[in-house]
Structures are given as C-alpha cells and as structure tokens.
Chimera marker file (.cmm) of the C-alpha trace (Angstrom):
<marker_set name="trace">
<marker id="1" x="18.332" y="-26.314" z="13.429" r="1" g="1" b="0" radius="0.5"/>
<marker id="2" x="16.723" y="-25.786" z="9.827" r="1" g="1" b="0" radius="0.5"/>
<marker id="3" x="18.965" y="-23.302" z="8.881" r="1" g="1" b="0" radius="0.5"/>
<marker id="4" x="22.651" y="-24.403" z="9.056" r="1" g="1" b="0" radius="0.5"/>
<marker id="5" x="24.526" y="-21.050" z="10.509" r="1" g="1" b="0" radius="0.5"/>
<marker id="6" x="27.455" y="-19.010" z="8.578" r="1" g="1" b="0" radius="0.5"/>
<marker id="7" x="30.698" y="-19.197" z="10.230" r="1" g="1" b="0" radius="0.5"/>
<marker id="8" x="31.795" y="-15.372" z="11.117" r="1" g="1" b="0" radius="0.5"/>
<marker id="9" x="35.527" y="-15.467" z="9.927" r="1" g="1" b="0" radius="0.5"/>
<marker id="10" x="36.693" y="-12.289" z="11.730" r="1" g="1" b="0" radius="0.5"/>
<marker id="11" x="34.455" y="-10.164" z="13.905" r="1" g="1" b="0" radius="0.5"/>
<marker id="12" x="35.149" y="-7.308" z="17.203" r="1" g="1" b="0" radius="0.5"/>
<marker id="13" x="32.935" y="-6.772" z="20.364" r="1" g="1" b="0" radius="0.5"/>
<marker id="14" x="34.098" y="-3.148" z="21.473" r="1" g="1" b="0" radius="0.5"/>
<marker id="15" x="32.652" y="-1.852" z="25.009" r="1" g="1" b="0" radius="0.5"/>
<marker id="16" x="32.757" y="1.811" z="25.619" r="1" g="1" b="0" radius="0.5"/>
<marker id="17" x="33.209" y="3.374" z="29.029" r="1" g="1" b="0" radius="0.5"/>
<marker id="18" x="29.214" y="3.354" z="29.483" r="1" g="1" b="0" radius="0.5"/>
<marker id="19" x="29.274" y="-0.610" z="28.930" r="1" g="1" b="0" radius="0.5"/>
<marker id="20" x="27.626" y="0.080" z="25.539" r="1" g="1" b="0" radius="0.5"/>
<marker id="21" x="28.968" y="-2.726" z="23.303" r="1" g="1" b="0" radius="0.5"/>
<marker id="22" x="29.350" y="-2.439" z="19.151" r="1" g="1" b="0" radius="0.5"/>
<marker id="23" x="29.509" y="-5.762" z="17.135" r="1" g="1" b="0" radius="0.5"/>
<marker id="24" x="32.347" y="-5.206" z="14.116" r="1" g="1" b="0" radius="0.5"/>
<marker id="25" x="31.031" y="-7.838" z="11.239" r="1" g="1" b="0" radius="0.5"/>
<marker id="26" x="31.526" y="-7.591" z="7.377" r="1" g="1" b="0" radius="0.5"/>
<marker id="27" x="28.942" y="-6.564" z="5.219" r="1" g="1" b="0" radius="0.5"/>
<marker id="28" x="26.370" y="-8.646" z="3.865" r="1" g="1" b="0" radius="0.5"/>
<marker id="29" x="23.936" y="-8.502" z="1.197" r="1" g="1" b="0" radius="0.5"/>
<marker id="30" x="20.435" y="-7.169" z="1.693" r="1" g="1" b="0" radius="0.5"/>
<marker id="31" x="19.326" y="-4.939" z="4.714" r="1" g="1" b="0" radius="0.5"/>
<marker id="32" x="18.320" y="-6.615" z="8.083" r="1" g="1" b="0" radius="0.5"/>
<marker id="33" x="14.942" y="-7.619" z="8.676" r="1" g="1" b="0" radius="0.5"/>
<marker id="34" x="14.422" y="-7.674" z="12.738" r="1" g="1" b="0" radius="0.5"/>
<marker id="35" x="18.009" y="-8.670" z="13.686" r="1" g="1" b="0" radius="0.5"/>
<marker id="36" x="18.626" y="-10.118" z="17.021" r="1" g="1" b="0" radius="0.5"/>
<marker id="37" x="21.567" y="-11.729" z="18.780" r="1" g="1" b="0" radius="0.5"/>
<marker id="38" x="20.679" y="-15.002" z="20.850" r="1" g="1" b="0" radius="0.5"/>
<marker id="39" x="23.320" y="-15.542" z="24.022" r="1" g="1" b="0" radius="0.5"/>
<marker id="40" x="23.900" y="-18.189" z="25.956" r="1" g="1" b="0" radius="0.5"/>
<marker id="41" x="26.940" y="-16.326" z="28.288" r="1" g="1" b="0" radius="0.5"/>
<marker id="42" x="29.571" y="-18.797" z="26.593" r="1" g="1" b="0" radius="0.5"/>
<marker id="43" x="31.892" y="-19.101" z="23.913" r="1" g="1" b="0" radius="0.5"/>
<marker id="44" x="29.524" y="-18.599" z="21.026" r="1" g="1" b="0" radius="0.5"/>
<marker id="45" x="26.657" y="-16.351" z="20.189" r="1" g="1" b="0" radius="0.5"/>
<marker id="46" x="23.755" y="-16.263" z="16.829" r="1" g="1" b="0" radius="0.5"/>
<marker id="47" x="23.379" y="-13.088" z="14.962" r="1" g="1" b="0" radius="0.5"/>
<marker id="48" x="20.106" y="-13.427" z="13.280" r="1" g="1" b="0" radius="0.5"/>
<marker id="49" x="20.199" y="-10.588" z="10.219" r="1" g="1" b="0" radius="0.5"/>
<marker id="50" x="17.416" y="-11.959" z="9.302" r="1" g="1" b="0" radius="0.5"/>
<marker id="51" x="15.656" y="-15.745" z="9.784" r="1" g="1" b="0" radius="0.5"/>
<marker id="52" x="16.762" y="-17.130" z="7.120" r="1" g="1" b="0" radius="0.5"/>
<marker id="53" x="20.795" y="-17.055" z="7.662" r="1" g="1" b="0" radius="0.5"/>
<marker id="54" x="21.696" y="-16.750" z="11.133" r="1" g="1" b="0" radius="0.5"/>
<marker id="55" x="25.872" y="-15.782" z="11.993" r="1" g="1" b="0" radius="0.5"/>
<marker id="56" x="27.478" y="-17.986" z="14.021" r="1" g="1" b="0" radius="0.5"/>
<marker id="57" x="30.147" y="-16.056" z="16.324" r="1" g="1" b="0" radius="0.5"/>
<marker id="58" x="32.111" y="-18.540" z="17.401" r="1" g="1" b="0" radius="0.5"/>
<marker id="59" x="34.758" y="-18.059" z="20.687" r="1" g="1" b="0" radius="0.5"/>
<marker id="60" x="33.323" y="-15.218" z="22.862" r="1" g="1" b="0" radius="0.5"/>
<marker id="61" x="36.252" y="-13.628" z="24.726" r="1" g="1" b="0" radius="0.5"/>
<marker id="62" x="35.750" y="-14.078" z="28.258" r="1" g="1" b="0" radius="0.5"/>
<marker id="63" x="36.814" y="-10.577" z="29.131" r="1" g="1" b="0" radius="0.5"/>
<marker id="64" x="33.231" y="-9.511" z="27.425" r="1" g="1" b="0" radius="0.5"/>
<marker id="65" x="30.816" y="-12.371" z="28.100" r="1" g="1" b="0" radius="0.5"/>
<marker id="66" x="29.346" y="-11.278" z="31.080" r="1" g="1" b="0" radius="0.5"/>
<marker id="67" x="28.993" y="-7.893" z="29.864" r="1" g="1" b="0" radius="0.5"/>
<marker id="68" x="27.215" y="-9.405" z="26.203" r="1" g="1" b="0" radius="0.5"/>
<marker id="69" x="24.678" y="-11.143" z="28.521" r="1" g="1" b="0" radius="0.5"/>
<marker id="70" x="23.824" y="-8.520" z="30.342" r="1" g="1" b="0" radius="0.5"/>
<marker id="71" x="23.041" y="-5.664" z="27.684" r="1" g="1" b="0" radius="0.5"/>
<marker id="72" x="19.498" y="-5.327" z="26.197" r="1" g="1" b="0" radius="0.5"/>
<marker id="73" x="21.184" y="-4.448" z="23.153" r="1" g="1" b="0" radius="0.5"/>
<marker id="74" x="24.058" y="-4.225" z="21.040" r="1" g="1" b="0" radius="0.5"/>
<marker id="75" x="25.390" y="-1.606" z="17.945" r="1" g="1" b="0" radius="0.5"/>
<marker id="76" x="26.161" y="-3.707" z="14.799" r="1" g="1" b="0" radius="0.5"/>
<marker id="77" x="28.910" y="-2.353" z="12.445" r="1" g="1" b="0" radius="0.5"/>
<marker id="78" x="29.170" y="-3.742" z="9.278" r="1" g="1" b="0" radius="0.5"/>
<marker id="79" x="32.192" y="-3.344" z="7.389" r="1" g="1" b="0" radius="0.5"/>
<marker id="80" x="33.143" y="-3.490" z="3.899" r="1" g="1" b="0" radius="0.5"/>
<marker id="81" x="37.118" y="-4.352" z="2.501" r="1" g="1" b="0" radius="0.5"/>
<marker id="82" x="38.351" y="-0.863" z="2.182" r="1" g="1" b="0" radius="0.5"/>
<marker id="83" x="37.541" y="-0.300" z="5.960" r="1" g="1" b="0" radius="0.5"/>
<marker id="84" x="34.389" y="1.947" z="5.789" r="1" g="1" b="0" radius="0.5"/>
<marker id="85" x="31.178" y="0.949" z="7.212" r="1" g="1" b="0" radius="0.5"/>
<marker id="86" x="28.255" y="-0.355" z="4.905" r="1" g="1" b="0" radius="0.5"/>
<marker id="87" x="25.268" y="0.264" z="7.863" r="1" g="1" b="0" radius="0.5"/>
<marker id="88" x="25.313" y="-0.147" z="11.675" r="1" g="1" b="0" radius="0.5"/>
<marker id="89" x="21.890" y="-1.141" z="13.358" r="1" g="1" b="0" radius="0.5"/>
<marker id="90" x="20.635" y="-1.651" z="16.839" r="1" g="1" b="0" radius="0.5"/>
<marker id="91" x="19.777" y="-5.169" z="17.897" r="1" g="1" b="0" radius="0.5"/>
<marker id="92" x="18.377" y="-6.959" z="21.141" r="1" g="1" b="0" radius="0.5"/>
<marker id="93" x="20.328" y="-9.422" z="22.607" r="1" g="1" b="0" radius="0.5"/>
<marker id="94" x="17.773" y="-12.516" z="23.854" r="1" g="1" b="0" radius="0.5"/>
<marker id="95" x="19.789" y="-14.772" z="26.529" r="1" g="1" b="0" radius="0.5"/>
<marker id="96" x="19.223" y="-18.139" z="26.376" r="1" g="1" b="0" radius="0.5"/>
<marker id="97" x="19.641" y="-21.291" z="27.285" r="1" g="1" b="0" radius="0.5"/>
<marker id="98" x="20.790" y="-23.215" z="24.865" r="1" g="1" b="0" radius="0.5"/>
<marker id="99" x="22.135" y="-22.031" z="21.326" r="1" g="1" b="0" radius="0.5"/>
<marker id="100" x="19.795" y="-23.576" z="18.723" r="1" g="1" b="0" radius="0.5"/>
<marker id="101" x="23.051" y="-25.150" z="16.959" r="1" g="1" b="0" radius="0.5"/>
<marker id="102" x="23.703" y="-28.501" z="16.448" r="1" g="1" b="0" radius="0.5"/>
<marker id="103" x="26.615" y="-30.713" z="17.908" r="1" g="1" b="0" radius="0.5"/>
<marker id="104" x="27.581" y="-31.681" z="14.158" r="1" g="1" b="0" radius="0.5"/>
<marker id="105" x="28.116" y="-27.987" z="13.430" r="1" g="1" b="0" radius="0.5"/>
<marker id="106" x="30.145" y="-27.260" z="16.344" r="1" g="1" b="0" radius="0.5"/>
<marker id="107" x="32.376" y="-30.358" z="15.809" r="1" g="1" b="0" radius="0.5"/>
<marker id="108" x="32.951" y="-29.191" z="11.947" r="1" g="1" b="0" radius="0.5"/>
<marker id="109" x="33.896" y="-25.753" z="12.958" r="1" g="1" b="0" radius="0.5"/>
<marker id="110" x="36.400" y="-27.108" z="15.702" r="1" g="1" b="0" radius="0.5"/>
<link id1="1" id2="2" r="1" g="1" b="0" radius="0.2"/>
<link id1="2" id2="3" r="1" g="1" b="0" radius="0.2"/>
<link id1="3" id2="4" r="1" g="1" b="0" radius="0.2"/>
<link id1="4" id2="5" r="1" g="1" b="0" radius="0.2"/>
<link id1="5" id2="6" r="1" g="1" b="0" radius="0.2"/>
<link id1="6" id2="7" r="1" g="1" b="0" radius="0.2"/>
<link id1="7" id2="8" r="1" g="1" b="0" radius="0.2"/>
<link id1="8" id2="9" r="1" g="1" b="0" radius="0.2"/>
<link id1="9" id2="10" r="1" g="1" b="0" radius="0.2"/>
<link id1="10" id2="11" r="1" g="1" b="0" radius="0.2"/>
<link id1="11" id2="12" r="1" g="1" b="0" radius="0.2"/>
<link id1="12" id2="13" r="1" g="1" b="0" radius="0.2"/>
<link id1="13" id2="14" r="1" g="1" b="0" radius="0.2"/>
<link id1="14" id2="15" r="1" g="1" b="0" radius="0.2"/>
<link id1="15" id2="16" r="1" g="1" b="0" radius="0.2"/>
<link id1="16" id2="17" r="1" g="1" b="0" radius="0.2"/>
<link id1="17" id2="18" r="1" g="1" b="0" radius="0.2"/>
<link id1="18" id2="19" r="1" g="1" b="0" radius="0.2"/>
<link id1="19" id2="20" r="1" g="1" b="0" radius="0.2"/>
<link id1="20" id2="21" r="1" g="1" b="0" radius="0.2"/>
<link id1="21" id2="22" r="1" g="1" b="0" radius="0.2"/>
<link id1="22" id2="23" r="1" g="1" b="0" radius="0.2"/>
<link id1="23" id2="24" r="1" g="1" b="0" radius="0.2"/>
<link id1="24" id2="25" r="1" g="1" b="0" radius="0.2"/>
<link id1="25" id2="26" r="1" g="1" b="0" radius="0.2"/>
<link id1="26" id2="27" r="1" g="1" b="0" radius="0.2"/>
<link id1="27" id2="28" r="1" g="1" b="0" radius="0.2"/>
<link id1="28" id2="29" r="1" g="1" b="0" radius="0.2"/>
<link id1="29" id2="30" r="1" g="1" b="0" radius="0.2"/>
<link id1="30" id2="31" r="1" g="1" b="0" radius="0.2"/>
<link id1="31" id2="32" r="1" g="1" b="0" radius="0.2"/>
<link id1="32" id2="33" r="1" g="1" b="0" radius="0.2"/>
<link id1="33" id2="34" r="1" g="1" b="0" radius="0.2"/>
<link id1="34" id2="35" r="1" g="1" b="0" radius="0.2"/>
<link id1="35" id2="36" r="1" g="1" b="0" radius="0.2"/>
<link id1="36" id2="37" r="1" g="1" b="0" radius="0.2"/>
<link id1="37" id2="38" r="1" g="1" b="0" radius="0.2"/>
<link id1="38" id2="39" r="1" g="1" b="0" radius="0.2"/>
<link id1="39" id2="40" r="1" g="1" b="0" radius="0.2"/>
<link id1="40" id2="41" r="1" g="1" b="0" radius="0.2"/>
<link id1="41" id2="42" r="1" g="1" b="0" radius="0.2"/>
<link id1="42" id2="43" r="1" g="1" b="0" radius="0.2"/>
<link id1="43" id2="44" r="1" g="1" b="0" radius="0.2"/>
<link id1="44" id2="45" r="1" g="1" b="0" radius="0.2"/>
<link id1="45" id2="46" r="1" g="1" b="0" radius="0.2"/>
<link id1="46" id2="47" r="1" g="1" b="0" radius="0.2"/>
<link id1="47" id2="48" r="1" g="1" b="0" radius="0.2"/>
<link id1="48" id2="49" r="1" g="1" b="0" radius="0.2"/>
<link id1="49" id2="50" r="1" g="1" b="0" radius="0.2"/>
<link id1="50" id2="51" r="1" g="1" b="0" radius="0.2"/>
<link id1="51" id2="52" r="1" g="1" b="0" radius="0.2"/>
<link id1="52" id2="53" r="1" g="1" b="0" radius="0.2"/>
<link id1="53" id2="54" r="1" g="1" b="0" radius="0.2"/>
<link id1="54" id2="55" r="1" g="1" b="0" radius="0.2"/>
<link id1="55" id2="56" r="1" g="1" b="0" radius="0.2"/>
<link id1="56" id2="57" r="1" g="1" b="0" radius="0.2"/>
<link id1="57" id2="58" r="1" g="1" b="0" radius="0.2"/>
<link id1="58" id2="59" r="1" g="1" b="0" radius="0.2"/>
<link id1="59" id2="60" r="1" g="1" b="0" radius="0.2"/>
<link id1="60" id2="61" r="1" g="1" b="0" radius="0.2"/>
<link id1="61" id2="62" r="1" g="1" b="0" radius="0.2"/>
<link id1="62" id2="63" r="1" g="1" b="0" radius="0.2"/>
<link id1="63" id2="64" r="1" g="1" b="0" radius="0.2"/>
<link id1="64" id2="65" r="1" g="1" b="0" radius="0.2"/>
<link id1="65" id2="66" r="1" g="1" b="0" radius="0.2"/>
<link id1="66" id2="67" r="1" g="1" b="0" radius="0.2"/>
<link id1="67" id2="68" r="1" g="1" b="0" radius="0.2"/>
<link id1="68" id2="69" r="1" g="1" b="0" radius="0.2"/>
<link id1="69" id2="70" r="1" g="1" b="0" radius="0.2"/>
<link id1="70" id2="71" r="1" g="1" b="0" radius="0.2"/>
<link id1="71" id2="72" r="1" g="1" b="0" radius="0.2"/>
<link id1="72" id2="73" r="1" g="1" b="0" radius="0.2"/>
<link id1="73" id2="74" r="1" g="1" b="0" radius="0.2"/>
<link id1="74" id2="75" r="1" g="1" b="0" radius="0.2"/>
<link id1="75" id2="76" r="1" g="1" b="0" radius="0.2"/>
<link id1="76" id2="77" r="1" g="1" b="0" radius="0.2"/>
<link id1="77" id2="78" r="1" g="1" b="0" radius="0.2"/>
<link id1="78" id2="79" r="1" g="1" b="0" radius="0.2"/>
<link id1="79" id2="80" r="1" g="1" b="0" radius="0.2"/>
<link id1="80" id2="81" r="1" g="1" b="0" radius="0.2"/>
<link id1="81" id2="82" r="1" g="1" b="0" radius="0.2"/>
<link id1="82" id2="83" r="1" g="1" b="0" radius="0.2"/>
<link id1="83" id2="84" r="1" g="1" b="0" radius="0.2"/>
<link id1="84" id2="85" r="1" g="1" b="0" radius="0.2"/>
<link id1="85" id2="86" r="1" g="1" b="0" radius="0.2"/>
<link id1="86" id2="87" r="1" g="1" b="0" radius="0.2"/>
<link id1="87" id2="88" r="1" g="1" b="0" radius="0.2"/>
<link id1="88" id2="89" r="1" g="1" b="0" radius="0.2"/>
<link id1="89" id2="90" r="1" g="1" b="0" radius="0.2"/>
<link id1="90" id2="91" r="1" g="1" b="0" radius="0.2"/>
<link id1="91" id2="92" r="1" g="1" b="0" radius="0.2"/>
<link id1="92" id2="93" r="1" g="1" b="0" radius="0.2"/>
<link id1="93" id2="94" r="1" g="1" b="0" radius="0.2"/>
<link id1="94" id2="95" r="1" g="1" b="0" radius="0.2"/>
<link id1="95" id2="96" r="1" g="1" b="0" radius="0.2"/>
<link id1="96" id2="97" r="1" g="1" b="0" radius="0.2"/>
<link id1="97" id2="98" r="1" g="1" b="0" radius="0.2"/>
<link id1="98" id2="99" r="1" g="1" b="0" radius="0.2"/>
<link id1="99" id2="100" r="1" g="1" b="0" radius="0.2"/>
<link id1="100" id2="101" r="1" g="1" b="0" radius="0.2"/>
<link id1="101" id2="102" r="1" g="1" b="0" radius="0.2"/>
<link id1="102" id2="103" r="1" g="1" b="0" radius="0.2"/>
<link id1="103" id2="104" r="1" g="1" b="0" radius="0.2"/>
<link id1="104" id2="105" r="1" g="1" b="0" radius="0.2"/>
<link id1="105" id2="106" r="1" g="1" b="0" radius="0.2"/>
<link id1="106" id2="107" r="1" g="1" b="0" radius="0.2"/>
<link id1="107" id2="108" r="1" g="1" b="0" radius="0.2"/>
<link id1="108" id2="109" r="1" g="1" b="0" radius="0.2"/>
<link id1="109" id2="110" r="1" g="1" b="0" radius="0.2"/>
</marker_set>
C-alpha cells in the first residue's frame, strides 16, 4: 500500500433500531473529499477521508461486523476534545476482499 494508514486510537460503531450504523472518530483536519469505508467482514476496516490518508480501524467488534458489511452506507461523526461534533458525513461502505494493508503494518500495530 503507498500510503501507510493512521492508526484510529479510539473510535464507536453505534446501530440504531433501523440497523442504520454511525462511525464516532475524532476530528481531523481538512473536509473529506469522497470518503469511503473499505470492509472485509473482519476485525479491521479503512476509512478513506480522503486518498491520501486512509484510517485504519483496527478490531471490529463481532457483535457489529455482519451488520458493517451489509450496509450501503454509514454516518461518520467526528468529534472534537470537549465532546461536540466537528462534521458528520455520509459514506459508502465497499466490501472487499482483502484490506489493501500490509502484513508489516498489522504486525506493528499488534
């Protein structure tokens, strides 16, 4: 992968009782430019805010994983310190096969 991902330190998937699922991340700089999510229905997941940085959610809880790859999109919150929201957005969720993340990267996060 060209562009080594950032690990997401703390992060929330919230399902509603319509199976509608929000994304809880903190805040970054700049405003998303055609933000995705790329799922492989396992322990991790890509947020793509953009191509150039892409957000490495690492450990999927396995309470939500079948519901994450089966939604055509997902509600991104992103929060700021004090608790309030900077911007939420809708995104797509693309299933995959295979996350485009190197072994390397998953051994240095684990």
């Amino acid at each position: 992968m060209a562009n080594k991902p950032e690990l997401e330190g703390h992060y929330d998937i919230l399902q509603n009782s319509n199976g509608e699922l929000m994304l809880s991340i903190r805040s970054r700089k700049g405003v998303p430019e055609n933000p995705k999510i790329l799922y492989d229905g396992g322990k991790h997941a890509l947020l793509y805010r953009n191509k150039k940085k892409p957000i490495f959610l690492d450990y999927i809880n396995p309470k939500i994983s079948k519901s994450l790859f089966s939604v055509e999109t997902v509600i991104i919150a992103e929060f700021i310190d004090n608790g309030g929201i900077a911007r939420s957005y809708s995104v797509p969720v693309k299933r995959v096969r295979k996350l485009p993340v190197s072994k390397e990267f998953l051994k240095r996060i684990h």
